[in-house]
Structures are given as C-alpha cells and as structure tokens.
C-alpha distance (Angstrom), angle and dihedral (degrees) to the residues before:
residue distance angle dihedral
X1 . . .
X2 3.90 . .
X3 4.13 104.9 .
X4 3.55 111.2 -120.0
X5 4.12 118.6 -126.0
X6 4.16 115.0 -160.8
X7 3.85 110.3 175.9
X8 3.76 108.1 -139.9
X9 4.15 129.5 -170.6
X10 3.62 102.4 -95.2
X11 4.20 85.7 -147.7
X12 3.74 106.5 34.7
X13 4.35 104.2 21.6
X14 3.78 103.1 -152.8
X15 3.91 106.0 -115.7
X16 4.01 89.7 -127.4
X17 4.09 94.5 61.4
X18 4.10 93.8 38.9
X19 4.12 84.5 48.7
X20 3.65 95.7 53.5
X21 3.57 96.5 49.3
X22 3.99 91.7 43.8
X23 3.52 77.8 55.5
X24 3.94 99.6 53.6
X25 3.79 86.0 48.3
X26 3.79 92.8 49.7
X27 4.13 86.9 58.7
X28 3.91 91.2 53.7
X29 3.89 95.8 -96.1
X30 3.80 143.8 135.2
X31 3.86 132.1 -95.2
X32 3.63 131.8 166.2
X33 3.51 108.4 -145.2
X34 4.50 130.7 -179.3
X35 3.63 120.4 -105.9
X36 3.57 127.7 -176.6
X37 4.48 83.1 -108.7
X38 3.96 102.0 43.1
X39 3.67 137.9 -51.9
X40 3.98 109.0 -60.5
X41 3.68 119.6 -155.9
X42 3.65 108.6 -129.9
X43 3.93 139.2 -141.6
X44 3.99 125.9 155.3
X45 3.71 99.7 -98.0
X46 3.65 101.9 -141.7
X47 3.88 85.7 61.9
X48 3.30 98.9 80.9
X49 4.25 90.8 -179.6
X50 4.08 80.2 60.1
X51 3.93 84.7 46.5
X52 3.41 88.7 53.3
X53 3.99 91.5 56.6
X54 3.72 99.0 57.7
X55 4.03 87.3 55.0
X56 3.80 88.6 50.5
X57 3.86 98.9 41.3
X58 3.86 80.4 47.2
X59 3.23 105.2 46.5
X60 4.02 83.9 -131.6
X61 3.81 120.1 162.4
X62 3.60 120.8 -127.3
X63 3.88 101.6 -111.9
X64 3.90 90.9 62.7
X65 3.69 107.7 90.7
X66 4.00 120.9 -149.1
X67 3.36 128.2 -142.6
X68 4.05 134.3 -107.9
X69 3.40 122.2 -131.5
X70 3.77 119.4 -156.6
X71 3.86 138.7 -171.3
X72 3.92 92.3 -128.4
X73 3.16 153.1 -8.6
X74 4.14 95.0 -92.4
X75 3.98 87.0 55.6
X76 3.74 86.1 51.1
X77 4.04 91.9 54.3
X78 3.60 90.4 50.4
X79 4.01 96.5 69.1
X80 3.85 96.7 50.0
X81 2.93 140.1 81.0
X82 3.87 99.4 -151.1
X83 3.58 127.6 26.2
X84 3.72 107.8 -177.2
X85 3.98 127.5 -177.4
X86 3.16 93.9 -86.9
X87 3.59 97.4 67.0
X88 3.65 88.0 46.6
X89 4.05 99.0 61.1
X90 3.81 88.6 41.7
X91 3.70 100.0 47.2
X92 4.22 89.8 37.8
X93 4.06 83.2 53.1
X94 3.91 108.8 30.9
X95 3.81 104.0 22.4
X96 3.41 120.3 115.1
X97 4.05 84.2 43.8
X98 4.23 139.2 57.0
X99 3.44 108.8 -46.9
X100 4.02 117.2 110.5
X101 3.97 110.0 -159.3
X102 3.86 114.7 -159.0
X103 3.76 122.7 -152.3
X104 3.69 143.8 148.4
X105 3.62 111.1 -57.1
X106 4.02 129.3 -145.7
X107 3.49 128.6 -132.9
X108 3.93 106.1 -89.8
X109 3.63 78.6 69.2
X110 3.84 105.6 104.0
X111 4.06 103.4 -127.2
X112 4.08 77.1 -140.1
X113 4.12 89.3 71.4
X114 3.83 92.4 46.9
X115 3.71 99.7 36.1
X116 3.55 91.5 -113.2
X117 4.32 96.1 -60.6
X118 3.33 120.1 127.8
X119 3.41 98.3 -112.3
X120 3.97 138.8 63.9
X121 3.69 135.1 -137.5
X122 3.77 111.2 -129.9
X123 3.79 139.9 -177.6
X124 3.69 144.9 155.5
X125 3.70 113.9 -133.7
X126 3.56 126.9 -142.3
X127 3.69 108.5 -147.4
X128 3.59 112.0 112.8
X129 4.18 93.6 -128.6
X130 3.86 89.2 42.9
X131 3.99 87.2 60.5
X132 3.75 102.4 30.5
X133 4.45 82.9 63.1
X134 3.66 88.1 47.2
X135 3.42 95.5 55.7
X136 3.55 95.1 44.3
X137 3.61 95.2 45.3
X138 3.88 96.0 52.1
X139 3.16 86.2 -149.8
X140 4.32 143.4 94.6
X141 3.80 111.3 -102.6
X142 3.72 115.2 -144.8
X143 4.24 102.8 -144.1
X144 3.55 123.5 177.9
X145 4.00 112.3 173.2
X146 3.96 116.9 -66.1
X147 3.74 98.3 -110.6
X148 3.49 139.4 82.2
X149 3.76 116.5 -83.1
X150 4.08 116.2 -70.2
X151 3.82 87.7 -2.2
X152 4.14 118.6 114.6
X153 3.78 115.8 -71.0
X154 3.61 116.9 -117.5
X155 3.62 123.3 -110.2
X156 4.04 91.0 175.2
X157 3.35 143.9 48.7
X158 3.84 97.3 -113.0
X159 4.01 93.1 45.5
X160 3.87 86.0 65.1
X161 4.05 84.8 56.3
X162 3.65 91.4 48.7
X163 4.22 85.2 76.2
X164 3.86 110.8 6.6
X165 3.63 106.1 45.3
X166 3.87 106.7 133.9
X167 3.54 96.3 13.5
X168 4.06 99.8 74.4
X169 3.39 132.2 56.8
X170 4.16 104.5 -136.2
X171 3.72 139.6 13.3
X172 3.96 110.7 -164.4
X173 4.00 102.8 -154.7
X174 3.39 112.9 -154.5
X175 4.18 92.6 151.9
X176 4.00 122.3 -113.2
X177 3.75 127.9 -6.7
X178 3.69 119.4 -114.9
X179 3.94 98.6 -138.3
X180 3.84 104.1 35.7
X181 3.50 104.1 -165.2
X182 3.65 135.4 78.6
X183 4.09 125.5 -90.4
X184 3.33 122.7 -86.6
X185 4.17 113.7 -115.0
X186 3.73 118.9 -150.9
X187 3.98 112.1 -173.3
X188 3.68 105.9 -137.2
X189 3.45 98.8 -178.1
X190 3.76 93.5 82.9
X191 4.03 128.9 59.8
X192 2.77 115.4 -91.0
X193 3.92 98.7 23.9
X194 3.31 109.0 -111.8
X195 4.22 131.3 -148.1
X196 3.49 108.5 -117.0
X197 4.09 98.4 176.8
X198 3.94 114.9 13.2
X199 3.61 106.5 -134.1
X200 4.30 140.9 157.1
X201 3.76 85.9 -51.0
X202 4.17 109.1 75.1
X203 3.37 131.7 -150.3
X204 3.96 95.9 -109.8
X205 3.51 77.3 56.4
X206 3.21 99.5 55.6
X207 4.20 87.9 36.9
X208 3.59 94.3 66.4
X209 3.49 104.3 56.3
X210 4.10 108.7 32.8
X211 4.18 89.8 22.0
X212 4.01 110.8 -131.9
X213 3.88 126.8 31.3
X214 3.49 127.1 171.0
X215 3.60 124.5 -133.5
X216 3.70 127.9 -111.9
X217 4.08 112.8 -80.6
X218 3.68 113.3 -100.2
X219 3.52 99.8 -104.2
X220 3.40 103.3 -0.8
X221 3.64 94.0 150.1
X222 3.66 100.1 66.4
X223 3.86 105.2 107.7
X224 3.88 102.5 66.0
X225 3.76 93.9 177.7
X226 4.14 92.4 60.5
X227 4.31 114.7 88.0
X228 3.48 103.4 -100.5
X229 4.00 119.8 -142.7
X230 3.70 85.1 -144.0
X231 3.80 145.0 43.7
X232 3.92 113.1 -129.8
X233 3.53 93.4 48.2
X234 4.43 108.1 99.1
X235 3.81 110.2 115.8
X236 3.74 89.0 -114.1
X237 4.01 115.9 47.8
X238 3.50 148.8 151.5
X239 3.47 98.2 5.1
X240 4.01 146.6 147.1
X241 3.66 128.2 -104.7
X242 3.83 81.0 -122.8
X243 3.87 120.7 86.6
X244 4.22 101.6 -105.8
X245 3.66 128.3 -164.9
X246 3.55 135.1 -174.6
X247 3.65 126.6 -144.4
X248 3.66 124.1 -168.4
X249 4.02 118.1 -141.0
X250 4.05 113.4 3.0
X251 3.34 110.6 -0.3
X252 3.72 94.9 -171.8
X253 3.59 100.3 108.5
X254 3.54 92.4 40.9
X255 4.03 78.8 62.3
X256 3.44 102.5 40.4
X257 3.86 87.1 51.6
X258 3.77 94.0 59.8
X259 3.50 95.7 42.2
X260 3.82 89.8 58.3
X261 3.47 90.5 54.8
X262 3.57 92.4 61.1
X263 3.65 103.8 -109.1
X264 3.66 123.3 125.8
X265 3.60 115.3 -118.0
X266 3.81 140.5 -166.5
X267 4.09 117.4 -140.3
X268 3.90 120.0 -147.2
X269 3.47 112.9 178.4
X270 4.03 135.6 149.7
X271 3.83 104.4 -123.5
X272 3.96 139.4 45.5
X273 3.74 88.4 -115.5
X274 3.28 98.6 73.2
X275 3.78 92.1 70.8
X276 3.67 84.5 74.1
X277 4.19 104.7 121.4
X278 3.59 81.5 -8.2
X279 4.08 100.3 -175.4
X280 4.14 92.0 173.8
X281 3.73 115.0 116.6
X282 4.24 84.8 -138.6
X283 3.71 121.3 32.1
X284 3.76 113.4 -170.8
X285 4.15 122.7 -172.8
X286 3.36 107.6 -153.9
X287 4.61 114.2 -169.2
X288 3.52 108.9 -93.6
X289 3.80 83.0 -142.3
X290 4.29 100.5 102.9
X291 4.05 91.4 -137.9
X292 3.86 87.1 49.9
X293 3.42 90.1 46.5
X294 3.67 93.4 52.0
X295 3.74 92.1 54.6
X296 3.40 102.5 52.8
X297 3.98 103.3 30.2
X298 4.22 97.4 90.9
X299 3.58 89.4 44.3
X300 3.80 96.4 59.5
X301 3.54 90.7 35.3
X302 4.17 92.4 58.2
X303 4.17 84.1 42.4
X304 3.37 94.3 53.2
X305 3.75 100.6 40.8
X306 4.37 85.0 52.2
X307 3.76 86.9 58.8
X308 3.70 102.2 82.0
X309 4.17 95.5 -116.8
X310 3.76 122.8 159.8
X311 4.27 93.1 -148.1
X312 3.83 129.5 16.7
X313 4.03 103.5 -152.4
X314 4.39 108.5 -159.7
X315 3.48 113.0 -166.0
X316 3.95 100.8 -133.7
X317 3.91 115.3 -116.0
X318 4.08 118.3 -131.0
X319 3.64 111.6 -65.8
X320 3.71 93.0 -112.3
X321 4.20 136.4 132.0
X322 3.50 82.8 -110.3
X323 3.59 91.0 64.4
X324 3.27 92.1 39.3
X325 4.13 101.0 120.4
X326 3.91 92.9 39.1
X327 3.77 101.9 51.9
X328 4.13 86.5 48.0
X329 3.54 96.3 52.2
X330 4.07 88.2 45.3
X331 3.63 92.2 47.3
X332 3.78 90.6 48.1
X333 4.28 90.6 50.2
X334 3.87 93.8 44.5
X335 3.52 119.2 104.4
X336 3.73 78.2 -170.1
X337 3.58 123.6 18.4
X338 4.37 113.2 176.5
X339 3.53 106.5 -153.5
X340 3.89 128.3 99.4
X341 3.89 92.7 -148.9
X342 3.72 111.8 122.3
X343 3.71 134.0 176.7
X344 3.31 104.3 -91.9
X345 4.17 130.4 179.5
C-alpha cells in the first residue's frame, strides 16, 4: 500500500479533502492529520480494530496510552465519568489549544486507547484541519504522534513519510506546525493535579487558573513495561536515528573533542557565539526564546539526523520552567544527556 498525500489549506480546509479522510476513518483506517503540536496519526477511537492499527503502523507497545482528540468540550464530558471543576477552568481557558486533561474514563472507551487504565487522555486541538475532520467525522479521534515509536515526532508532512510510508492510508499536508512540540498532560485524577508530560502549556500557566500543580516526577518514566496514564512518558522518546547528547554550559569542547576523533558532528546551540572555533560539520542556532525554540526544535532535529552525522551535540538550555518542554524532550532523545537536573516536586 502506497500512502496517499492530499495537500489541504492550513486556514480554510476545503470540505472535499477533510470529507475523504473522515471517510477513511469512518472505514477503520489511518490518516495523519496537522495539529497546532505535531502531526497525529489518526484512527476513530471507538474502533478499537482501527486503534489497534495505529499501534501496529507504529510499532507502539501496549502500555503507552494515546490521546483523544475531541471537537469540544461537551464531546469531551461525554467519555468520563467525572468531570470536576478543574477540568472546567482549564478546558474554558486552554481548550481549543495543547493541553491534554486526563480523567476517569467510561466504558465505550476501548481499554486499547487508554492502555487498559481507568482513565483517558483528552484534548481539543486547535488547528483548523485537526477540527474541521472532527467535526466531520462526528466522532473522537484517537492521535498519538505520526512516527514510529521513540523515533522524532513529525512537525511536517514529509517527516511522517520518513517512517510510515506504506503503512497508512492518508497524509493531509497542510505544511509545518506552528507549536512543534507535543501537549502538555496534567493528571487530574490526583490532588493536586499533577504534570505528567511538560508541554506548550507551562506550569504558571497552569498555576493561575486551577492554583498548585506538581511537576512531573524525576524519572518517572523509567519502567517501560508498566501501563502508563500518559503518552510521552517511555524512558527513551522522541528521538533521532543519530546518537544525541546534551551538554549543559559550553559545549564547545565537548565539540571540539568529537571532531578530533574523527566523527562528524552536528552543533545545536542557542546563540551566535557559539560559532566561535566552531569545529562541527553542522551548526544549527536555535531562538533562545522557549516558544521559538519549540517550533523549530523537531525540524532541525529530522535535518540533522538526514545528514549522515555520527553524533548530534545540543547545547542544553537554562534549567528553568520556561524550558520546561524542551529540556524533557532533549533528555528523553539523549543517549547521553550531562546535567544533574531532575524533575523534582
């Protein structure tokens, strides 16, 4: 099977692309489909046969949940079995957009889409695509990233190729993302809520409309054979085919060192001056604004991991909330990642 690209209008989708890929969904198949995070794979998520696709297109193991995306937040009431004030304030102020709430789940839930917890991640995206094939599907879209498990999510149409050509049925292309990274998940069936994947949305965020959150558990992630409540959570995630370490403070030695060796090396670091006796075969500046960051980070990531390097060297942003998002999907990518800052309550 040859995977099927249809460009769409990232603004205004035409009604005759978003109808043939509600349609695809409606016969239990696969379509990878913008939102304003990354590309999420899509199956109809009370089909849990179609369910079962995304985990074998993905290569996904059955303790990682995925998430549901909904039109609204009524559709979002109707597959739990609590919906407690919290919810409300953070769906009423961050819904459509990148936060994923998590809450008990009721039965026409397929245990398949949750990983068999009680509970179910859901969000309502804001990209204009990713809502015009929700409401013409009429029904919730399960959506884990468009990649293959662990591997770098996509935040274009051609980096969902780069794994799952042939084994899906549709790509809609409406060009790059505008956030770039993942959601962030906040469990809110514990007191006080607690962040289970840092994302766009940050914890002062979060702070000022439901009061205290807790962080995300340093290390949380390390048994990968447990059910998880949340996707984004494996040990090893979101990360290039290319061997990646990050280095706190200047990484130029770290650089230099490699280089010496022999090995060619791609250079991500956050300001111009660290193309002083630059030695890397690829320097990449990435904004030292977080957002920015955010944006651009998968992108350089797939380009530099297409480049034929033997080591991509990131120079670590500040260990700040701000940072939050990018330092966790770093730490997650690194086979080596020098910096003793956890992610502590």
């Amino acid at each position: 099977m040859q995977t099927h690209v249809l460009p769409v209008d990232a603004e205004r989708p035409e009604l005759k692309v978003i109808s043939k890929a509600a349609g695809i969904l409606r016969r239990g198949g696969l379509v990878a489909f913008p939102t304003e995070t990354v590309y999420g794979l899509g199956a109809n998520a009370l089909d849990e046969a179609a369910v079962q696709r995304i985990f074998a297109a993905k290569g996904r193991p059955a303790t990682n949940p995925v998430i549901v995306h909904v039109a609204d937040i009524a559709s979002a009431r109707d597959l739990v079995a609590e919906w407690p004030e919290q919810a409300e304030r953070l769906a009423e102020r961050f819904w459509p957009g990148p936060l994923t709430l998590v809450l008990p789940k009721i039965d026409l839930v397929p245990n398949m889409v949750t990983a068999g917890a009680s509970t179910v991640a859901l969000r309502v995206p804001a990209h204009p695509v990713a809502l015009a094939l929700l409401q013409a599907a009429q029904f919730p879209i399960a959506a884990p990233s468009a990649n293959c498990s662990t591997a770098l999510s996509p935040t274009r149409a051609e980096h969902v190729l780069y794994g799952l050509d042939g084994l899906i049925d549709l790509v809609l292309d409406a060009g790059p993302v505008p956030g770039g990274l993942e959601s962030t998940v906040i469990d809110l069936t514990v007191k006080p809520p607690r962040i289970l994947r840092p994302g766009l949305v940050t914890p002062a965020e979060l702070e000022a409309a439901i009061g205290t959150v807790l962080r995300p558990r340093a290390h949380a992630w390390a048994d990968s054979s447990e059910p998880k409540k949340s996707p984004g959570m494996l040990e090893r995630h979101y990360a290039p085919r290319t061997p990646l370490e990050g280095v706190a403070g200047n990484s130029v030695e770290r650089v230099r060192e490699l280089s010496t060796q022999g090995l060619r090396v791609g250079w991500i670091a956050f300001s111009d001056v660290a193309k002083q006796g630059a030695t890397a075969t690829v320097v990449r500046i990435l904004p030292a604004d977080p957002g920015a960051c955010a944006k651009e980070l998968y992108a350089v990531l797939h380009e530099l991991d297409a480049a034929g390097l033997d080591r991509i060297v990131v120079a670590l942003p500040p260990a700040t909330e701000e940072w939050l998002a990018v330092r966790d999907r770093l730490r997650r990518a690194a086979t080596c990642f020098a910096d003793g800052n956890g992610f502590e309550d």
